[in-house]
N, C-alpha and C positions, 0 to 999 in steps of 0.2 A: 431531370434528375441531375446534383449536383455530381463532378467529379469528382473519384476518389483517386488519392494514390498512395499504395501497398507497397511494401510495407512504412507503417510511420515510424521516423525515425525520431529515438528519441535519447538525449543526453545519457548516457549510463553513469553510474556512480553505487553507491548505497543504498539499498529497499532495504521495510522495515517491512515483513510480513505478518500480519496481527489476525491470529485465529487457532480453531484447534488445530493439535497436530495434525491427523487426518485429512483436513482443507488446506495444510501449507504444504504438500509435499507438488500436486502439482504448482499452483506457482514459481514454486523455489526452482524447479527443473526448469520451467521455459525463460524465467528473470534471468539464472546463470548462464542459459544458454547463449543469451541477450548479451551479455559482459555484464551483466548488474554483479556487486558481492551483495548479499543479504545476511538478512540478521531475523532470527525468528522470534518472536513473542506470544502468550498465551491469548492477554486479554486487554484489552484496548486501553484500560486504565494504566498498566506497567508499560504500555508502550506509549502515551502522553505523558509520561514520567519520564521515560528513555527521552523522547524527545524534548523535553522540556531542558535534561541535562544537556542534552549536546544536538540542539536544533540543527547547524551549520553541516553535522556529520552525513543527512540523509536525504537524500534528491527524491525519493517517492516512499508512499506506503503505501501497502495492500492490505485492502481489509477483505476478510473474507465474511459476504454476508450472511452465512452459514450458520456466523459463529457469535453473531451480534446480535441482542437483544436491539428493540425499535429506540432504546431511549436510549445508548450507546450510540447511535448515527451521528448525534449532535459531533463525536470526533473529528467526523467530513468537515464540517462550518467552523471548528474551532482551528483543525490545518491550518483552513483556506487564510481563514482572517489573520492568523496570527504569524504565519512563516510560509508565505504566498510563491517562495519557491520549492516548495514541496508536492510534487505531483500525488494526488491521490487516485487511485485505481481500484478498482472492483469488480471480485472473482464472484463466483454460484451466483451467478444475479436471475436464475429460474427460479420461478415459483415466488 
């Protein structure tokens, strides 16, 4: 088994948290707890809008898969390809 090591650390700055309200409240608690500041949005389309105005502002998003329809996922790939310093992360990943 490889080795891990706990906790990872990782650059703080801006998260974009993308889901209902209901799915963002835990993120948002354990992200600030981190030094992250966030920023909350409904739906994945107004937050590749947010992002698209002002790429350079936000170091990760959180999408909550709660709150995403399947054909909304394409967001993940469009990040990745487009502004590949944007960590993307993912909450409720049961079921």
């Amino acid at each position: 088994m490889a080795g891990v090591s706990l906790p990872v650390t990782r650059p703080t700055g801006r998260a974009l948290i993308i889901g209902l309200p209901a799915c963002r409240t835990a993120p948002l608690n354990t992200l600030q707890r981190i030094g992250f500041t966030c920023a909350e949005i409904d739906d994945p389309y107004a937050a590749m809008a947010e992002i698209c105005r002002r790429p350079l502002v936000y170091r990760a998003i959180i999408l909550s898969l709660a709150s995403l329809y399947r054909e909304e996922m394409a967001v993940i790939q469009s990040v990745k390809r487009r502004w590949p310093h944007i960590d993307v992360w993912l909450t409720q990943t049961d079921g």
